[in-house]
GURO-413131 format. One record per residue (C-alpha): residue number from 1; x, z, y; chain; residue in three letters. Coordinates in nm, 2 decimals. Layout:
% residues N
+------+--------+--------+--------+-------+------+
: resi :     xx :     zz :     yy : chain : resn :
+------+--------+--------+--------+-------+------+
:  NUM :      X :      Z :      Y :     A :  ALA :
...
+------+--------+--------+--------+-------+------+
END
This chain:
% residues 234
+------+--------+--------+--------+-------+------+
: resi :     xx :     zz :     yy : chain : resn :
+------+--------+--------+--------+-------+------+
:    1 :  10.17 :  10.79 :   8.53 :     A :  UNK :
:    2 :  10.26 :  10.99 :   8.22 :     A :  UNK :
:    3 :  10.02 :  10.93 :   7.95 :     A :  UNK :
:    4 :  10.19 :  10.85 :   7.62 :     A :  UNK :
:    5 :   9.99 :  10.59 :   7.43 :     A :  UNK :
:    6 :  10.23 :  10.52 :   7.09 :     A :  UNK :
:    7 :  10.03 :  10.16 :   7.09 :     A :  UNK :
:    8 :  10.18 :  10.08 :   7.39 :     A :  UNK :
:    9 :  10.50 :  10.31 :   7.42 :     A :  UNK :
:   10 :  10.77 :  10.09 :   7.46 :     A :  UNK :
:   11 :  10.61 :   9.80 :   7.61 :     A :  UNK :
:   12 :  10.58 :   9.98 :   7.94 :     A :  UNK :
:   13 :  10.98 :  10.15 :   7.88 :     A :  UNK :
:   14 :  11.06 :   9.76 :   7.82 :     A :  UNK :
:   15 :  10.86 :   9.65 :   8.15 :     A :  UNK :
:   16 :  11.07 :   9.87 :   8.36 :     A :  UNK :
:   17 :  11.39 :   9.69 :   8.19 :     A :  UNK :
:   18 :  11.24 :   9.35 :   8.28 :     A :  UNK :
:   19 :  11.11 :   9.44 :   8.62 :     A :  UNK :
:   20 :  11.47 :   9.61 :   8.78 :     A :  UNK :
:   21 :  11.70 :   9.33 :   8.55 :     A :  UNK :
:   22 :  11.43 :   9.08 :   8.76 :     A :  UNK :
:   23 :  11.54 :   9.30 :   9.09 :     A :  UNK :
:   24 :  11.93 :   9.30 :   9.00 :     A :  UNK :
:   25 :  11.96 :   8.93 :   8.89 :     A :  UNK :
:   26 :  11.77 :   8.80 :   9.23 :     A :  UNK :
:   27 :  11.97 :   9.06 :   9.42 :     A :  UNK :
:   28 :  12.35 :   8.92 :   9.31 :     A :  UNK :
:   29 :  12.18 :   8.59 :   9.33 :     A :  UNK :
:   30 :  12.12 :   8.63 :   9.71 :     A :  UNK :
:   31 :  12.52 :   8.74 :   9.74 :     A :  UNK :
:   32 :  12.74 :   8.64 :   9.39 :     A :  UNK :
:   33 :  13.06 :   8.79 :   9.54 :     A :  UNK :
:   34 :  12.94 :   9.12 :   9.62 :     A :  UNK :
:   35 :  12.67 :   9.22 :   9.40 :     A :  UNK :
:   36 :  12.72 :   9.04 :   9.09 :     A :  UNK :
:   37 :  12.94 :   9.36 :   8.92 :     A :  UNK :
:   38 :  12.67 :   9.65 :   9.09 :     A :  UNK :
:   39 :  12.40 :   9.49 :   8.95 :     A :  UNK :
:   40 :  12.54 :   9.44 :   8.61 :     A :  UNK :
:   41 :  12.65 :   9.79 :   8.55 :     A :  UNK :
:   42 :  12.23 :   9.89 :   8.71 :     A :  UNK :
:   43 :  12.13 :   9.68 :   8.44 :     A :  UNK :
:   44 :  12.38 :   9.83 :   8.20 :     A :  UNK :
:   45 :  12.28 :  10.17 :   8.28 :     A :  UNK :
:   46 :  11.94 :  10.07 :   8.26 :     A :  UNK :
:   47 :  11.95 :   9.95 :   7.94 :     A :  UNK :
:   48 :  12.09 :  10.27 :   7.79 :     A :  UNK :
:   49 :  11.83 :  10.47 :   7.94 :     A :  UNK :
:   50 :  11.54 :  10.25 :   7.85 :     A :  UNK :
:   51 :  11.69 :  10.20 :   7.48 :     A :  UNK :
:   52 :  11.73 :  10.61 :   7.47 :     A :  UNK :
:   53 :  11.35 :  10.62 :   7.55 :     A :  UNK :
:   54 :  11.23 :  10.40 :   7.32 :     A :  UNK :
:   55 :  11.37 :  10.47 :   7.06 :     A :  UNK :
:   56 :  11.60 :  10.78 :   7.03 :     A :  UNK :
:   57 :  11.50 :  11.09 :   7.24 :     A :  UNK :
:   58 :  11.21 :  11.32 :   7.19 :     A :  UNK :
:   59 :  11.22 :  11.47 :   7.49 :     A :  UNK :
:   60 :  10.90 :  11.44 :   7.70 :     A :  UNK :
:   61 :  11.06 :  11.48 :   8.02 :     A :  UNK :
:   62 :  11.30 :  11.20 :   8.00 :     A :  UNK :
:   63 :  11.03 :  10.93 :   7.95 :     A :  UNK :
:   64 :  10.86 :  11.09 :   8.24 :     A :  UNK :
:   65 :  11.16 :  11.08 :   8.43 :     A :  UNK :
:   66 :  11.14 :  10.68 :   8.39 :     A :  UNK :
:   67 :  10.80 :  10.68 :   8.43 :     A :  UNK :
:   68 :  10.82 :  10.81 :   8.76 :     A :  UNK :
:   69 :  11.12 :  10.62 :   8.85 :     A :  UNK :
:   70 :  10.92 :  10.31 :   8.75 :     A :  UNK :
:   71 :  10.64 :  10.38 :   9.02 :     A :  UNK :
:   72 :  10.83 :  10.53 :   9.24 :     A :  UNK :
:   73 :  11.13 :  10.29 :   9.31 :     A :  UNK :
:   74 :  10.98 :   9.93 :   9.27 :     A :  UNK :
:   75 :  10.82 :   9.89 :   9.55 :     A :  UNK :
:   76 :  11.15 :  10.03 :   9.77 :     A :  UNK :
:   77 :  11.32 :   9.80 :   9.53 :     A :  UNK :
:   78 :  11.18 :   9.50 :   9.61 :     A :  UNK :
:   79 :  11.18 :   9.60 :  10.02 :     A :  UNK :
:   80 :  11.54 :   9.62 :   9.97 :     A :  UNK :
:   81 :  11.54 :   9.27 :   9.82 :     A :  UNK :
:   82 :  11.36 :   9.12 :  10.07 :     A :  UNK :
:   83 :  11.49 :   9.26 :  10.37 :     A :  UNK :
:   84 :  11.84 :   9.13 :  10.22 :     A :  UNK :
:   85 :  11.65 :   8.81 :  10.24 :     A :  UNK :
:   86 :  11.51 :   8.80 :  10.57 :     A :  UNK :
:   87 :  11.84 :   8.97 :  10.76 :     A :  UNK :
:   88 :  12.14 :   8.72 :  10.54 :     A :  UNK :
:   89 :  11.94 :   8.40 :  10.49 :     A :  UNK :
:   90 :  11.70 :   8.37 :  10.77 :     A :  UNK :
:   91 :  11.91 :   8.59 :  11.04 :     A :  UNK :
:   92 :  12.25 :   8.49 :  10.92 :     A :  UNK :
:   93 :  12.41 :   8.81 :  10.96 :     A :  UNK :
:   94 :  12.73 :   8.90 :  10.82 :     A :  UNK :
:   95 :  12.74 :   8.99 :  10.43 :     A :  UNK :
:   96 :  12.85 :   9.34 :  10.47 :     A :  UNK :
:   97 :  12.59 :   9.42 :  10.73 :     A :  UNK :
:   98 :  12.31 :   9.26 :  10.52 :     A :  UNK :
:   99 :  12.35 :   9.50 :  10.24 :     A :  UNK :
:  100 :  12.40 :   9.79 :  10.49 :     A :  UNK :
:  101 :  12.09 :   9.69 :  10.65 :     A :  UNK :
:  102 :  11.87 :   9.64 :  10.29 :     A :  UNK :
:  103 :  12.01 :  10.01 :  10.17 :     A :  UNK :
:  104 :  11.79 :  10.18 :  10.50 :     A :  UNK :
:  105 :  11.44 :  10.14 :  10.27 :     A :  UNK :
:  106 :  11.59 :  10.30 :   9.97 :     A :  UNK :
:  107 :  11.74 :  10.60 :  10.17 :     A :  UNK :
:  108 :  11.41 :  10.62 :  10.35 :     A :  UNK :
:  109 :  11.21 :  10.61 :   9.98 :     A :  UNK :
:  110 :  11.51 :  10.88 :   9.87 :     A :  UNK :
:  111 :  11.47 :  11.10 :  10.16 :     A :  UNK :
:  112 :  11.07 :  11.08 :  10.14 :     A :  UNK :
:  113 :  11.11 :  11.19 :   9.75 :     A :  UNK :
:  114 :  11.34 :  11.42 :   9.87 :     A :  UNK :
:  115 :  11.07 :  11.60 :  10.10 :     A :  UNK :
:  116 :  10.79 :  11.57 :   9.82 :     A :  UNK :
:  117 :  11.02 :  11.68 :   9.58 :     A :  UNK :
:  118 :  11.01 :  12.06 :   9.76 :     A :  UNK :
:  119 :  10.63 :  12.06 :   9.78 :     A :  UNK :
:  120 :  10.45 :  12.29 :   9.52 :     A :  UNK :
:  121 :  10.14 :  12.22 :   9.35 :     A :  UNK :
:  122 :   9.89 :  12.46 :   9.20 :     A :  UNK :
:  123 :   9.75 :  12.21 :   8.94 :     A :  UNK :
:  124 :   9.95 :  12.03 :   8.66 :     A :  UNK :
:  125 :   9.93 :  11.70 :   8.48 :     A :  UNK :
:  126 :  10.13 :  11.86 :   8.24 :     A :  UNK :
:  127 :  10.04 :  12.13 :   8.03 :     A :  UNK :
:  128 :  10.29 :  12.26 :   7.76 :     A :  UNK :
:  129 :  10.11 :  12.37 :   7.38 :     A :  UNK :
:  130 :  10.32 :  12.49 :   7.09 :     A :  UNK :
:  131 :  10.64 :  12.30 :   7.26 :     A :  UNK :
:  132 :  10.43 :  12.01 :   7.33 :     A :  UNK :
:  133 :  10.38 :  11.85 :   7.66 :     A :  UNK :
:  134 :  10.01 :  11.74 :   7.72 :     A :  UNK :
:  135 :   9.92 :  11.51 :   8.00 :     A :  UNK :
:  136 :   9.63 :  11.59 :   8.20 :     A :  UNK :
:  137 :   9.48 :  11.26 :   8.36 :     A :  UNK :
:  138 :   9.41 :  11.50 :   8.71 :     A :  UNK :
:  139 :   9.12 :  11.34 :   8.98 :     A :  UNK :
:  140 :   9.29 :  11.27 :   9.31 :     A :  UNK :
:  141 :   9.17 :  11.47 :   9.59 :     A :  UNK :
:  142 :   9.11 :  11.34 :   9.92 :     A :  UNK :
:  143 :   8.97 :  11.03 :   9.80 :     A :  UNK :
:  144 :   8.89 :  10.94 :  10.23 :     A :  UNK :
:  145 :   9.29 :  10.97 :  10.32 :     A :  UNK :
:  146 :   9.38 :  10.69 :  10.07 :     A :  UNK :
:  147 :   9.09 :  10.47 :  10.18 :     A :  UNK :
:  148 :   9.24 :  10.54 :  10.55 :     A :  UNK :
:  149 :   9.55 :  10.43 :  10.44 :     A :  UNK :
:  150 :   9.46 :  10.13 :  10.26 :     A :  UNK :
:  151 :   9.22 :  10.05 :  10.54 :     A :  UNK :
:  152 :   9.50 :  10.08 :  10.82 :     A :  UNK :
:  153 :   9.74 :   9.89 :  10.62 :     A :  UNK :
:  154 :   9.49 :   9.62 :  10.62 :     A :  UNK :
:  155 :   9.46 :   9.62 :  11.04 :     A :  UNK :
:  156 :   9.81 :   9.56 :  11.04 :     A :  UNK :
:  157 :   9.91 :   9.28 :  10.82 :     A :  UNK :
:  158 :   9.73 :   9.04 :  11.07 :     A :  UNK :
:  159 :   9.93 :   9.12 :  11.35 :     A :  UNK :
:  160 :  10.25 :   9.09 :  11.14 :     A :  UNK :
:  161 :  10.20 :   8.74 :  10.98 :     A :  UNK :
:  162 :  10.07 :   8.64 :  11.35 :     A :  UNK :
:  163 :  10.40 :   8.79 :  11.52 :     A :  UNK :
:  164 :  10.68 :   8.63 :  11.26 :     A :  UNK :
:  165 :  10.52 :   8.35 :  11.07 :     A :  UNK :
:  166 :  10.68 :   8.43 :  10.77 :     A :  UNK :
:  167 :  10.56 :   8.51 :  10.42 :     A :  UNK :
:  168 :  10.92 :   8.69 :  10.34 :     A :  UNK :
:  169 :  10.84 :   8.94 :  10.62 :     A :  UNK :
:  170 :  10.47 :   8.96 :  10.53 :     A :  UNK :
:  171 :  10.60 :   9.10 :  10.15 :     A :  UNK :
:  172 :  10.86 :   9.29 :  10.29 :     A :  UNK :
:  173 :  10.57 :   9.46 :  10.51 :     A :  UNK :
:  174 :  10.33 :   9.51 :  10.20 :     A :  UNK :
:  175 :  10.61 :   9.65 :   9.98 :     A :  UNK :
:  176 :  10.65 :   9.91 :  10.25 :     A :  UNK :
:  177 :  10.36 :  10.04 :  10.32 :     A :  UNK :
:  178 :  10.33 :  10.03 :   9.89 :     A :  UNK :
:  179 :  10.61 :  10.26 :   9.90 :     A :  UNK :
:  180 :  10.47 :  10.50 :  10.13 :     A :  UNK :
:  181 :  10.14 :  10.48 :   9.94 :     A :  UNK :
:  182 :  10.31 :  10.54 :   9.58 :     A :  UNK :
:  183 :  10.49 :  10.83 :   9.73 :     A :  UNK :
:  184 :  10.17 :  10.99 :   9.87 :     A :  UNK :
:  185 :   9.96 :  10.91 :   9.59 :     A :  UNK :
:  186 :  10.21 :  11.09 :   9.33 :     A :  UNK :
:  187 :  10.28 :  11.38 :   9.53 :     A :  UNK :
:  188 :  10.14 :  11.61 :   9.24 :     A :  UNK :
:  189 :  10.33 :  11.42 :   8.96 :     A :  UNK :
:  190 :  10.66 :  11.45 :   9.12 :     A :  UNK :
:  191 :  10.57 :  11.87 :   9.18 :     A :  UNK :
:  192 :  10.44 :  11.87 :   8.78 :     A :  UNK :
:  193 :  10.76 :  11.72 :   8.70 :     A :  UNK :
:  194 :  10.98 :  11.92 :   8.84 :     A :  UNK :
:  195 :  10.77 :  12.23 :   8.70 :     A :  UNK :
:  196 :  10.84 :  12.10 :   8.33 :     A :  UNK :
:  197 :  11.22 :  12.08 :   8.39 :     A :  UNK :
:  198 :  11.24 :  12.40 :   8.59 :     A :  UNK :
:  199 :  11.05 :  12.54 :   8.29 :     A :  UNK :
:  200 :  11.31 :  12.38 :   8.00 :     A :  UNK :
:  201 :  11.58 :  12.49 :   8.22 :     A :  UNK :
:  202 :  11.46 :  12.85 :   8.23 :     A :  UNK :
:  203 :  11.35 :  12.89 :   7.85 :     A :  UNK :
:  204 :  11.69 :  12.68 :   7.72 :     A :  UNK :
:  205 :  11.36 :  12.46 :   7.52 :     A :  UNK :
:  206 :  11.32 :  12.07 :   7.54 :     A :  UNK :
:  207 :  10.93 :  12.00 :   7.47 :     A :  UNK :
:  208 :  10.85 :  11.71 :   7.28 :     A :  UNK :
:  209 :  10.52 :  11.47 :   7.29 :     A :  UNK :
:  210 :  10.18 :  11.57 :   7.22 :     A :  UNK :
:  211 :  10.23 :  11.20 :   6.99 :     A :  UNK :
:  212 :  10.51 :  11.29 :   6.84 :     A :  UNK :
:  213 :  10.39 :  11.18 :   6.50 :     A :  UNK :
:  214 :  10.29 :  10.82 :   6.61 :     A :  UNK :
:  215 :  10.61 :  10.76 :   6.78 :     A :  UNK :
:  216 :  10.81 :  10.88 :   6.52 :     A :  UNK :
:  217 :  10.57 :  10.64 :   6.28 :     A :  UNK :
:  218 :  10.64 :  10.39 :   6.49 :     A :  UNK :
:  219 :  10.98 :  10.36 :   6.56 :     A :  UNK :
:  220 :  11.04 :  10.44 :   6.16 :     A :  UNK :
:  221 :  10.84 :  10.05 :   6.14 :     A :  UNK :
:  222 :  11.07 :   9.92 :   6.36 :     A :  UNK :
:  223 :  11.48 :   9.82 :   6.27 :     A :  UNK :
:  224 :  11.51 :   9.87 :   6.59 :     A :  UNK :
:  225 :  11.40 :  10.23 :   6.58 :     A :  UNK :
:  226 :  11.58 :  10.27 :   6.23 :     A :  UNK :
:  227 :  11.94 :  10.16 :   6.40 :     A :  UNK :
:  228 :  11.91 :  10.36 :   6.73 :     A :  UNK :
:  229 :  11.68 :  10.68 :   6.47 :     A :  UNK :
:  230 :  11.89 :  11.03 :   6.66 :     A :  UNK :
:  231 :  11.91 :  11.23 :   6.32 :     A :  UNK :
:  232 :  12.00 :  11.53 :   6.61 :     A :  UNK :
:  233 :  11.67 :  11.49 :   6.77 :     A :  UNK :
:  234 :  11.75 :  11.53 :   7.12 :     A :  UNK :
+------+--------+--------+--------+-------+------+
END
């Protein structure tokens, strides 16, 4: 999830943009009135953030911190969308209880982070060198419980596209159980991440990339880079 390569740096920072504007522009699509403003400031807000990752801050645990957003919240993202789908298009409900109803998979992805988020690990992805972060590809263990899951998600997406007869609701049930997966699956990134920023906290340091030189290289090549360039290095 975290590994830096410069090559590729702010093609994935730049996915995430394109991916959540994608989400906000079909979202005030589905309802002009109401979501048309929300999702323009998400994507303002996004923009910043992304922007500040590619090309101003040095800080290692900000890009991480939209890494894991990235992984963690598209799948609830797109639930969300869907569900606003299914329950104001095909159900007809009310405007107001549409949205209520396509907030419940993003407070149920929240609350799961939430739980995962107080779980410790005793290995790291992230190991910290002369004020360097280095990421740690780590081997996910209990290899069987993921196959189990994949396996039981397969049993049930049958039954599902049998009971409604509806590819909408058939996504909506895939992006679900991707959810839960990604949640599961990232258990120890989340607990590494919130290591490294328990650790900045505590020693008043902000630790930089184990690339630092490339990605300063590179956005040095780039006008881009040269217009946004923090002289503070934050």
């Amino acid at each position: 999830m975290f590994t830096v390569e410069p090559y590729r740096y702010t093609a994935k920072i730049f996915g995430t943009w394109f991916l959540f504007t994608l989400l906000a522009v079909f979202s005030a699509g589905i309802l002009p009135s109401l979501l048309t403003i929300p999702a323009a400031g998400a994507v303002v807000w996004l923009t910043y953030w992304c922007f500040d990752c590619a090309y101003r801050t040095e800080r290692f645990s900000k890009y991480a911190t939209l890494r894991m957003f990235t992984n963690l919240t598209f799948a609830p993202g797109f639930t969300s969308l869907l569900l606003l789908i299914i329950t104001y298009k095909q159900f007809k409900l009310s405007a107001s209880l549409a949205i209520l109803l396509s907030c419940i998979p993003l407070i149920l992805a929240a609350s799961i982070y939430l739980f995962l988020y107080q779980m410790r690990s005793s290995k790291s992805c992230l190991v910290v060198s002369s004020q360097r972060v280095e990421v740690i590809e780590s081997v996910q263990q209990n290899q069987w419980i993921l196959g189990a899951i994949g396996a039981g998600v397969g049993t049930l997406i049958y039954p599902v596209f049998h009971a409604y007869k509806s590819p909408t609701v058939l996504l909506m049930f895939l992006f679900s159980m991707i959810s839960v997966f990604m949640f599961f699956y990232h258990r120890n990134n989340i607990a590494a991440l919130r290591a490294l920023k328990e650790r900045e906290q505590l020693e008043g340091k902000e630790y930089t990339f184990m690339e630092i030189e490339e990605l300063r290289s590179k956005r040095a090549a780039s006008w881009i880079g040269r217009l946004f360039a923090n002289k503070a290095n934050h």
